[in-house]
C-alpha positions in Angstrom: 116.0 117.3 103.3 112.4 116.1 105.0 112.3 113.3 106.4 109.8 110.9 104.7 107.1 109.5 107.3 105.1 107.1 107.4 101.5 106.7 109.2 100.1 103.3 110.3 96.9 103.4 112.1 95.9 100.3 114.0 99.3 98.7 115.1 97.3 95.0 115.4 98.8 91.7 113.6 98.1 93.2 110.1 99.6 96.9 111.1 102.5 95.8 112.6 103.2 93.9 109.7 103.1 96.3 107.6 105.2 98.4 110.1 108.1 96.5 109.8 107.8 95.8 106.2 108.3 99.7 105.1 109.6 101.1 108.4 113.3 100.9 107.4 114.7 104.3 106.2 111.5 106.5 106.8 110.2 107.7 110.3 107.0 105.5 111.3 104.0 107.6 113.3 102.0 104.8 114.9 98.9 105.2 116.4 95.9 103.2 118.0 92.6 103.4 120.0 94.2 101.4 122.8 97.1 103.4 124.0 98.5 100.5 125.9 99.1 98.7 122.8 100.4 101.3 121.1 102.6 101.5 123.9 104.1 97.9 123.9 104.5 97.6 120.1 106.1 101.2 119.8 108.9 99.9 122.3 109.1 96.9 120.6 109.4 98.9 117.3 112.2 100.8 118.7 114.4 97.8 120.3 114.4 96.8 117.2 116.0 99.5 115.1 113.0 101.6 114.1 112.1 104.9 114.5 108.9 105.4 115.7 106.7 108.2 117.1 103.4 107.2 118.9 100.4 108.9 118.9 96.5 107.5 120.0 93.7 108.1 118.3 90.3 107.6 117.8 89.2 107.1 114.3 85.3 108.1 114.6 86.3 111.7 115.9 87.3 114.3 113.4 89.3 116.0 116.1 91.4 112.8 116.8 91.7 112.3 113.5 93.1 115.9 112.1 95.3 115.8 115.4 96.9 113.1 113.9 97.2 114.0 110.3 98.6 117.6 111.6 101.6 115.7 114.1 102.4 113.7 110.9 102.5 116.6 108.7 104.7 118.4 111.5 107.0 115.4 111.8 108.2 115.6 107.9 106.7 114.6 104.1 103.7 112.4 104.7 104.8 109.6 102.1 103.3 106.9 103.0 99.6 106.1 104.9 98.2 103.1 106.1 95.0 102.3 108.1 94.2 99.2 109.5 92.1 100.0 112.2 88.8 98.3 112.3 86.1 96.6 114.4 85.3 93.1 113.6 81.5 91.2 114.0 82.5 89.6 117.4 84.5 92.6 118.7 81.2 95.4 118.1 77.9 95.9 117.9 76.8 98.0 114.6 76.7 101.1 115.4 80.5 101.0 117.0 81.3 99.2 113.9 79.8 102.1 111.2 81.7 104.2 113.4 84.6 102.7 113.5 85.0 100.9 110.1 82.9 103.0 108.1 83.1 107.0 109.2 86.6 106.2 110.3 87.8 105.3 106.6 86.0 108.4 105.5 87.9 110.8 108.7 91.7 109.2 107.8 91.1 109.3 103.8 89.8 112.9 104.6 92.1 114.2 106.8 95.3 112.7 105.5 94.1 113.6 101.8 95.3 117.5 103.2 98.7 116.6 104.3 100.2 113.8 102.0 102.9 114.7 99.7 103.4 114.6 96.1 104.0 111.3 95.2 103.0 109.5 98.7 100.6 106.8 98.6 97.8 105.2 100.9 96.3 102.3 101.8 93.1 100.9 103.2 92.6 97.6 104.7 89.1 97.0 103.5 87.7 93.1 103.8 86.7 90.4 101.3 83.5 90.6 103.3 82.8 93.7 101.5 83.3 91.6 97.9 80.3 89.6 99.0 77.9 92.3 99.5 75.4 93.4 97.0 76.8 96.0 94.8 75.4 99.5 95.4 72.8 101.1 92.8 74.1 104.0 91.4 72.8 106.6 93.3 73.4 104.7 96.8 77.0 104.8 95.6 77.3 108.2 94.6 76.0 109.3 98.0 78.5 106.8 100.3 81.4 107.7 97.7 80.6 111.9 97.9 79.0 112.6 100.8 81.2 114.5 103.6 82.5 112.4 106.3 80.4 114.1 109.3 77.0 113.5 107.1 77.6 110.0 105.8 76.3 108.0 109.2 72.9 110.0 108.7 72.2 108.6 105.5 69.4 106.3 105.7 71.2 103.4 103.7 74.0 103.8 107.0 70.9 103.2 109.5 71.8 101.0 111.8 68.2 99.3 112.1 68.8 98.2 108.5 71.6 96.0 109.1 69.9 92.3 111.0 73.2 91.6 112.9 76.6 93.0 112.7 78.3 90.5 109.9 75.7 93.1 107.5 76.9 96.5 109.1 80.7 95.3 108.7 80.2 93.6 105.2 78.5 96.6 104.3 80.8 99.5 105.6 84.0 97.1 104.0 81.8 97.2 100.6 81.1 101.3 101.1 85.3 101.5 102.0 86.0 100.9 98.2 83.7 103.5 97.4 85.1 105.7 99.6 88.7 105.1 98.4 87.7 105.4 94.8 86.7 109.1 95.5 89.3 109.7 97.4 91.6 108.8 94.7 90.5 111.8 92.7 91.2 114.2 95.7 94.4 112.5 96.9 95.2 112.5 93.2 95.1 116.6 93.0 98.2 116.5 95.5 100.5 114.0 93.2 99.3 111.5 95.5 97.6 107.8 95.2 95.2 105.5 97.3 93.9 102.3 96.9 92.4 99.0 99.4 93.5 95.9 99.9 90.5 93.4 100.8 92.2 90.2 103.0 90.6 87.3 103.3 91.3 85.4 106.5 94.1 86.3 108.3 96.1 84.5 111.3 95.6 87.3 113.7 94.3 87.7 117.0 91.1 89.3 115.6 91.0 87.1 112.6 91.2 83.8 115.5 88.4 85.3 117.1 86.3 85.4 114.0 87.2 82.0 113.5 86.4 80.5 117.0 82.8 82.8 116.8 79.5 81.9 116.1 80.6 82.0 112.4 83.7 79.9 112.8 82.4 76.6 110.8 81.0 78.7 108.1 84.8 80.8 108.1 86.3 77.4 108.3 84.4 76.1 105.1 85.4 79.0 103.2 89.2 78.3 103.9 88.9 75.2 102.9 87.2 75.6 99.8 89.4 77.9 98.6 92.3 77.6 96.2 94.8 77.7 99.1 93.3 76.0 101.5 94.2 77.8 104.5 94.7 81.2 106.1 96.6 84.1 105.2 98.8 85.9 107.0 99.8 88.9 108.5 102.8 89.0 106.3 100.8 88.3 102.7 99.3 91.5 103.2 102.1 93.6 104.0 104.0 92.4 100.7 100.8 93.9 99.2 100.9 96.7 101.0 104.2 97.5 100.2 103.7 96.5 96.6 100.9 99.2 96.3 102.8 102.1 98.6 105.9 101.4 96.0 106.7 103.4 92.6 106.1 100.1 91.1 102.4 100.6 91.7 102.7 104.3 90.3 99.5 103.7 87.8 96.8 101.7 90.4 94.7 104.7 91.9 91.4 103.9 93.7 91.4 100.0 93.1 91.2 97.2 95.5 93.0 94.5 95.6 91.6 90.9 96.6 94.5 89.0 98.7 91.8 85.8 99.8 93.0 82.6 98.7 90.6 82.4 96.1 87.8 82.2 98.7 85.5 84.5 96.3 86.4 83.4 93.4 85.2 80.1 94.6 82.0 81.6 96.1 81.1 82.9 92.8 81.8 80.5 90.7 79.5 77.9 92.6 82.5 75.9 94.2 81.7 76.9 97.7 78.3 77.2 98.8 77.5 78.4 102.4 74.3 78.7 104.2 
């Protein structure tokens, strides 16, 4: 019999998380931009029990990205696929962060949507900025949603000049990530397969602290504590998610997002938080 594996892409706070929530029984392929990390959480990984295979990669390259889609697909049934790789506001300028956050969704959704068995399921960490961006009109949407992945940073609405500093690009390319997983839903779907996003709010991680201790930080903080829980998430709400959606019990949710914030937009929208 195959062995089941799954893929986790970005092995920070949230990834590892996840790692460790479904790592037990299948064989995890991790893989990062920073090979270093990759490195230190693999051994880690595999002190404590797991068994892990590492590879690095480089979301924004197609070659990177097939590379690692094919030593998955070598390694056993591609059940399960998670990417959490991502560039935050303080961590990239925009065009590093449409690269990374935006044309990298579209590479691993792309890529992986040619190797993932019947019945295997995916997952995108997307962003609750994304929730408070102006929906797309319709043909906008149809464009980000269908549009190959190699062609979708030359569409003018993916210009970099249009985005006044890089909270836009990101909120922007996590808003375009839903998008992106709704179509692939339909592809994925041909296989026997599902995707669907997850949208965190603040999260206690190191990239989540830097947000926090940025030039945003006051307005981040005000958020939290506006909303109904009053604090951050962790690494560890959003792997029970995770797992939730990656399980059979999530066999009819294909292509949806799910909100795991505290409330924080619910709040915004409502009127209950109001930010400058």
């Amino acid at each position: 019999m195959s062995q089941h594996i799954a893929v986790v892409i970005g092995v920070g706070g949230m990834g590892q998380a996840i790692a460790r929530r479904i790592g037990p029984g299948v064989h995890l392929l991790l893989a990062d931009f920073s090979e270093e990390t990759l490195d230190t959480v693999s051994a880690q990984m595999r002190g404590e029990g797991y068994e892990v295979t590492a590879q690095a990669v480089d979301v924004s390259s197609r070659a990177s990205v097939a590379a690692l889609a094919e030593r998955a697909a070598s390694l056993g049934e591609v059940r399960y696929v998670v990417h959490t790789a991502g560039l935050s506001p303080v961590q990239a300028p925009v065009a590093a962060i449409l690269a990374v956050d935006l044309l990298g969704v579209a590479l691993v959704t792309e890529e992986f949507g040619e190797v993932v068995a019947s019945g295997g399921a995916g997952v995108v960490i997307a962003s609750m900025a994304g929730h408070n961006y102006p929906p797309f009109p319709a043909e906008q949407a149809l464009e980000l949603a269908n549009t190959p992945a190699d062609r979708l940073l030359g569409l003018p609405i993916a210009n970099p000049d249009n985005f006044p500093h890089r909270g836009a690009a990101y909120a922007f390319a996590k808003r375009a990530n839903l998008v992106r997983v709704q179509a692939a839903s339909v592809t994925w779907g041909a296989r026997g397969a599902r995707i669907n996003a997850i949208s965190p709010g603040h999260i206690a991680t190191p990239m989540g602290n830097s947000e926090l201790s940025g030039e945003h930080g006051a307005v981040i903080q005000a958020m939290i504590d506006g909303s109904n829980a009053k604090g951050e998430g962790t690494a560890a709400d959003i792997a029970r998610t995770a797992e939730f959606l990656l399980s059979p019990g999530a066999r009819f949710i294909s292509g949806s997002d799910i909100l795991v914030d505290g409330g924080v937009i619910a709040a915004l929208r409502t009127g209950h938080i109001t930010v400058g």
